[in-house]
N, C-alpha and C positions, 0 to 999 in steps of 0.2 A: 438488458438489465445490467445495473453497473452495480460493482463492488467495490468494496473498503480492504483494503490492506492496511494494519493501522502499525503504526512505526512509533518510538519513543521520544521523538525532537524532528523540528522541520530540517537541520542538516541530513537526517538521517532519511528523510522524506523526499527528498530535493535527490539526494546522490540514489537513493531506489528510483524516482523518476528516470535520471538518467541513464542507468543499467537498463531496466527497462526496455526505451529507444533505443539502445543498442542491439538489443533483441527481437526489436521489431515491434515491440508493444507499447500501443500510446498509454498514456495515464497524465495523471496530472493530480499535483500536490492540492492537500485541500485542509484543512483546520478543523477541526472534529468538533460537533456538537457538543456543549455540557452534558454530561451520561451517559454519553455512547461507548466508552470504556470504562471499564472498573480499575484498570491499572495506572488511573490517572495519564493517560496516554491524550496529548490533544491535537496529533498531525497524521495524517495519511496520503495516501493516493488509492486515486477513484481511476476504475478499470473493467472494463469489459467484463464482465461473470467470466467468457467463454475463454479468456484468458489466465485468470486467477490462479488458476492450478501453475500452468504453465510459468505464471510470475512468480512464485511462492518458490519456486524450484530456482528459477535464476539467482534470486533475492538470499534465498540460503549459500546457492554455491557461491556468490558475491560476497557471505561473512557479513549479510546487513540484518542488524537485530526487529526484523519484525516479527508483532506478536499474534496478531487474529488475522483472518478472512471473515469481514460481515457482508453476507451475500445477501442482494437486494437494497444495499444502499446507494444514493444517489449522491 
């Protein structure tokens, strides 16, 4: 099952991809459905469920401003 990590701009999306790979976790940049944010957010990266946690952790100590985990998105 993949997840959503949703980020505020694809720079910001693009360089958490990259963090990411460096930790061993794939993912990949993705443009966000009309409504799937409220925070008017329209870039993310799609990743593994089972990694989520695990990237959410990198993605903080990296200083990268993401804002949700939507679990179950593709």
């Amino acid at each position: 099952m993949n997840c959503i990590i949703t980020l505020p701009s694809m720079t910001h999306a693009q360089n958490a991809r990259e963090r990411l790979l460096a930790h061993g976790i794939a993912s990949g940049v993705i443009r966000l459905p009309q409504g799937l944010s409220q925070e008017g957010c329209a870039w993310g990266i799609s990743l593994d469920c089972r990694h989520a946690d695990e990237g959410q952790k990198v993605l903080s100590l990296s200083n990268l401003p993401f804002r949700k985990v939507i679990r179950g998105g593709d």
